[in-house]
N, C-alpha and C positions, 0 to 999 in steps of 0.2 A: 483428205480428212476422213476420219473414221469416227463414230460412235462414241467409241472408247474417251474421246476426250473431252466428251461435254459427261460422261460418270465417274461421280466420287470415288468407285474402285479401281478405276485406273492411275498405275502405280508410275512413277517417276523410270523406273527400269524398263515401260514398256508394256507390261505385265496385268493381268486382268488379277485384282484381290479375292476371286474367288474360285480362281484355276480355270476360267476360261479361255478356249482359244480364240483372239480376235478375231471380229466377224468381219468380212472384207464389206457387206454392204451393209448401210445403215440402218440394223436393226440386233437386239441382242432381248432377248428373253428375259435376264436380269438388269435391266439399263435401270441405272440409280442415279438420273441426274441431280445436279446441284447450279442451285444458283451462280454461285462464284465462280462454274468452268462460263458461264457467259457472261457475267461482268466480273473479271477481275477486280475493276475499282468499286467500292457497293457505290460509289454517286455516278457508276454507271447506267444504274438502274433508274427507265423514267415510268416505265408501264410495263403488265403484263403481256401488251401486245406486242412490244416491241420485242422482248422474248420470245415467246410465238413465232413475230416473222423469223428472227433471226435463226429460231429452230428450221421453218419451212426452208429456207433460202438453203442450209445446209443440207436439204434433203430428208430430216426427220418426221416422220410422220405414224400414224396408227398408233396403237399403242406407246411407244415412247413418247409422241405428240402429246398423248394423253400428261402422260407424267408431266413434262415440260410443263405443260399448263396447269399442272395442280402445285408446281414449285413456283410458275410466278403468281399466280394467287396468292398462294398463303406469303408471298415475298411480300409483296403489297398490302395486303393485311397487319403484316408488322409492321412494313414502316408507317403505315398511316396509326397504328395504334402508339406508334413511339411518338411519328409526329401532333398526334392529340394529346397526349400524357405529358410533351414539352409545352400548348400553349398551353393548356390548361395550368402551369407549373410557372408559365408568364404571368399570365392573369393572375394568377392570389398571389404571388411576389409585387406587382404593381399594388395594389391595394390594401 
């Protein structure tokens, strides 16, 4: 497993979207993770730690670690803002 496939700019043909050459160990100067390279399904997602680990277990760490953890952050921040804006959206429908 490489880097490359927990970022956004890794392309289907193998290929770094920004003309890089793949890094053999887990670290890339431009690493652009995304949520969706580690849960495929979003009811994947239960926390940001579980991301985290699943980051460490693969070897990601330092700065990319960084990133990783400011993606599931803000992952979690929206779905808790989606999930208040539905009960809330319960509540005045019931009443």
């Amino acid at each position: 497993m490489i880097i490359c496939e927990f970022c956004l700019q890794f392309r289907n043909n193998r290929e770094c979207a920004f003309g890089l050459n793949l890094p053999k160990a887990m670290g890339c100067r431009e690493f652009d993770p995304g949520i969706e390279k580690f849960c495929a399904d979003p009811k994947d997602f239960k926390s940001p730690g579980q991301i985290i680990e699943m980051a460490t277990f693969f070897g990601i760490k330092g700065t990319e670690l960084k990133k990783v953890k400011l993606i599931a952050k803000r992952e979690e921040k929206i779905r808790s803002a989606i999930l208040a804006a539905q009960t809330e959206s319960l509540v005045v429908n019931e009443s």
